[in-house]
C-alpha positions in Angstrom: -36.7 57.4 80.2 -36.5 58.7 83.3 -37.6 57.1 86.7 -41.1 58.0 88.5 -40.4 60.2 91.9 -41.7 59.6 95.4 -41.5 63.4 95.8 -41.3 66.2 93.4 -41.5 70.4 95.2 -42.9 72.9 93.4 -41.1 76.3 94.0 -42.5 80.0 92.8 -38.6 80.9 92.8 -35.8 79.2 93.0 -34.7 78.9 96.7 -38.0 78.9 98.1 -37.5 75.0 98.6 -34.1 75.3 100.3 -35.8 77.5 102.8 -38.7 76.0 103.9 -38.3 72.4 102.8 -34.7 71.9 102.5 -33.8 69.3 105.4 -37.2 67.3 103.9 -35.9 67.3 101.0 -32.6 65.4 102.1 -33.7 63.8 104.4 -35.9 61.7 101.9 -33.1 61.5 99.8 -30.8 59.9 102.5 -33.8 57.5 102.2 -33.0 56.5 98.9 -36.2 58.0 97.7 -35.7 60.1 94.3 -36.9 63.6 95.1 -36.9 66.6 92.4 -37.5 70.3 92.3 -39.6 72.3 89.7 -39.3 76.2 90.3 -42.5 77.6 88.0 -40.1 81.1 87.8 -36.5 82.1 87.2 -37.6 85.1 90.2 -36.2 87.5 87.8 -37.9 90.5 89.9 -35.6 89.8 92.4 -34.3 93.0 94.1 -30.3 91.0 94.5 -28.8 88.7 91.7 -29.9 88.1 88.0 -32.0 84.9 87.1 -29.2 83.6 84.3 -27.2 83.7 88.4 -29.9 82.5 90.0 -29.7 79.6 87.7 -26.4 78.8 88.4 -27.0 79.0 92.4 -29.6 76.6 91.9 -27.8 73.9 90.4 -25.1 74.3 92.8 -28.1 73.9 95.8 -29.2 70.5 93.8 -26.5 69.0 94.4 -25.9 69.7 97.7 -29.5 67.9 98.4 -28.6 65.2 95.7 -31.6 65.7 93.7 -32.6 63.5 91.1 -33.6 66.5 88.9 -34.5 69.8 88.8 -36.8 72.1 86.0 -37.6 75.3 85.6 -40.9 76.3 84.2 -40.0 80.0 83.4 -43.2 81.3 83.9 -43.3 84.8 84.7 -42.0 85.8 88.1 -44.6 88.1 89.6 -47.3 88.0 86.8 -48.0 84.1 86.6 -51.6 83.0 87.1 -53.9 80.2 88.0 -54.8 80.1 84.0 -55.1 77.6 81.3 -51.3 77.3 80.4 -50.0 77.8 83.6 -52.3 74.9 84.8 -51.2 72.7 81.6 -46.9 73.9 82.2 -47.2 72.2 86.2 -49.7 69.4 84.7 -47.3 68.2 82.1 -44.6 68.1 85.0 -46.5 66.5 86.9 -47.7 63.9 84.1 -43.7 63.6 83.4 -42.5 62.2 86.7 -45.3 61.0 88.3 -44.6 61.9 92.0 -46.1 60.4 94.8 -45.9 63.3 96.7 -45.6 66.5 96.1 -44.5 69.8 98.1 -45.9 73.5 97.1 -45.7 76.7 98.4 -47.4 78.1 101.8 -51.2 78.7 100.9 -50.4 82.4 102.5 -47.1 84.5 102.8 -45.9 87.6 102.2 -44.8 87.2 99.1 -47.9 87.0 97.1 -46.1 84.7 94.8 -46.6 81.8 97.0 -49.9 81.3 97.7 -50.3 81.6 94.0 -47.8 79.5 93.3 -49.8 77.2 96.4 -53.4 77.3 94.2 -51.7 77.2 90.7 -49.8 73.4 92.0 -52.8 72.2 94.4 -55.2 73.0 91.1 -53.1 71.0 88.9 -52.5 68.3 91.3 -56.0 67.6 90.8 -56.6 67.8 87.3 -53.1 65.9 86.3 -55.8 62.9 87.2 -58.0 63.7 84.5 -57.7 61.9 81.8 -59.7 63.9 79.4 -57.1 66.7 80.1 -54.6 65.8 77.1 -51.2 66.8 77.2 -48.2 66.1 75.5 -44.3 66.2 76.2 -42.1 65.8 73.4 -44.2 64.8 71.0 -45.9 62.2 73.1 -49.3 62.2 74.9 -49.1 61.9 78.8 -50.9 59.5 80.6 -53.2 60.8 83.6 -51.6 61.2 86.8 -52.7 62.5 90.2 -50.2 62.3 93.1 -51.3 60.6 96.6 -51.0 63.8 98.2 -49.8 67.5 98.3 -48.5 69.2 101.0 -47.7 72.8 101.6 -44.5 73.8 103.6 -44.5 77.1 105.4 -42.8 80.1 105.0 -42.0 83.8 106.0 -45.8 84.0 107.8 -46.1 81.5 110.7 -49.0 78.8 110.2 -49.7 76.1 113.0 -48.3 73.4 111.1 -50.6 70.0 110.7 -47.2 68.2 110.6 -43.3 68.2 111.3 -41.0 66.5 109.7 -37.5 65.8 112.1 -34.4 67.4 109.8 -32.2 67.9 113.3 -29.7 65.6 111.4 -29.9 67.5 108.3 -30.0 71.1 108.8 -27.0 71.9 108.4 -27.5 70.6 104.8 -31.0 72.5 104.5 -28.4 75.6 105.4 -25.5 74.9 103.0 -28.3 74.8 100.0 -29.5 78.1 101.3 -26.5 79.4 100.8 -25.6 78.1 97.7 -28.1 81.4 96.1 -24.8 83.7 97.9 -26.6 86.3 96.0 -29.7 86.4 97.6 -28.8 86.0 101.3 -26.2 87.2 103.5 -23.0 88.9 101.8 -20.8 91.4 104.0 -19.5 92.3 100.3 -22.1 93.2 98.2 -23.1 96.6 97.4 -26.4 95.2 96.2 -29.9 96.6 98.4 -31.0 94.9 101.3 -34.0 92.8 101.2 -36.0 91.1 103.9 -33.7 88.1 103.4 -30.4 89.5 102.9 -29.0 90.2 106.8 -27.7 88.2 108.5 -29.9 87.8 111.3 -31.9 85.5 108.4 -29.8 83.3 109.2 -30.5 83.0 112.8 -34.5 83.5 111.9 -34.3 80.2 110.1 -32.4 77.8 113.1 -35.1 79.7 115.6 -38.1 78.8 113.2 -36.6 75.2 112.8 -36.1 75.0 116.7 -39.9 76.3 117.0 -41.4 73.9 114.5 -39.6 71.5 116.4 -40.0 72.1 120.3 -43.5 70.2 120.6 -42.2 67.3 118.6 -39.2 66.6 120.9 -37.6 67.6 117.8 -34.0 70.2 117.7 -35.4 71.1 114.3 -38.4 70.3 111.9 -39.9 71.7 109.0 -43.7 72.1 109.2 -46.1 71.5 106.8 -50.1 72.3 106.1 -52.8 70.1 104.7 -56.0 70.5 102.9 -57.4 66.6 103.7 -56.8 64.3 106.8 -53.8 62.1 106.8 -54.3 58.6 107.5 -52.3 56.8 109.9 -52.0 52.8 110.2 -50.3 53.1 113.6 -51.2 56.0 116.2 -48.6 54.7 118.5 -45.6 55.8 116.1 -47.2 59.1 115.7 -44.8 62.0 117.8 
């Protein structure tokens, strides 16, 4: 039986994570804390690569951030919705490793994807905690769960972030599982077409939206993260 996490990010595609969460994710897991990744799709629609690739790419990226696991929900990449079995896929994940915390998409972006993906997680966060809502895994019925709180990282779209973590000591690790999905991002070689994420000035977009998040902070880089309820705080004087 596997171990409860103290974090578990939801991803509409694989990647999305590595992006925008990446140095969190390691960071934590320098921390000793058990941190996991569930992408809800395979992003077959994407323009570069193949999902049966992508797949590959993404165990590569797991452990680079020394995840404790990763899933894959296959739902389907640009058609999922906020419906009855997508809510009961992410609540059985949930249910199944019991996160404290968990990490979803931006609640807007370009990609319409992710603020899907962003209601489709926050929506199941909640009900996970009902136990009337009956679910099973294997066979066996799932207890009720409902994580302490979910947080939504930011992506392509800037959104005045409520929060910034410090990753200045692991960004270069956020950037190494980036480019573990080599068919996505920046490839002198490839014939494949360009995308919004494929040049390498991507690259240089993500250190400049790391250095931005973390400027105010006193931070070289951060990762910034939204909130739909106040965080409490036992100490104001260690806030940054």
């Amino acid at each position: 039986m596997s171990q409860d996490l103290h974090l578990l990010a939801f991803a509409a595609h694989p990647d999305d994570v590595e992006i925008s969460a990446g140095g969190t994710v390691a960071k934590m897991v320098s921390m000793g804390y058990r941190c996991g990744i569930v992408d809800l799709t395979r992003g077959e629609l994407g323009t570069r690569g193949s999902s049966d690739l992508r797949d590959h790419e993404a165990a590569d990226s797991s452990r680079i951030l020394g995840l404790s696991l990763r899933e894959n929900l296959g739902l389907e990449d640009g058609f999922f919705q906020t419906d009855k079995d997508s809510l009961l896929a992410v609540i059985r994940a949930i249910r199944a490793h019991r996160p404290k915390i968990v990490l979803a998409n931006s609640v807007s972006d370009r990609h319409p994807d992710h603020g899907k993906a962003a209601d489709l997680v926050a929506k199941a966060v909640f009900y996970s905690g009902l136990p009337k809502i009956k679910t099973e895994l294997n066979g066996r019925p799932q207890a009720a769960h409902r994580p302490e709180a979910i947080y939504h990282y930011i992506q392509d779209f800037y959104i005045p972030p409520a929060f910034v973590v410090d990753v200045t000591d692991f960004f270069e690790t956020k950037m190494a599982a980036i480019r573990a999905f080599s068919s996505q991002f920046y490839d002198p070689n490839s014939s494949e077409p360009a995308t919004p994420i494929s040049g390498a000035e991507f690259y240089d977009f993500l250190r400049g939206r790391a250095m931005q998040f973390g400027r105010p902070c006193r931070f070289l880089y951060g990762e910034g993260f939204t909130v739909t309820r106040p965080i409490g705080v036992d100490d104001v004087l260690k806030l940054r």
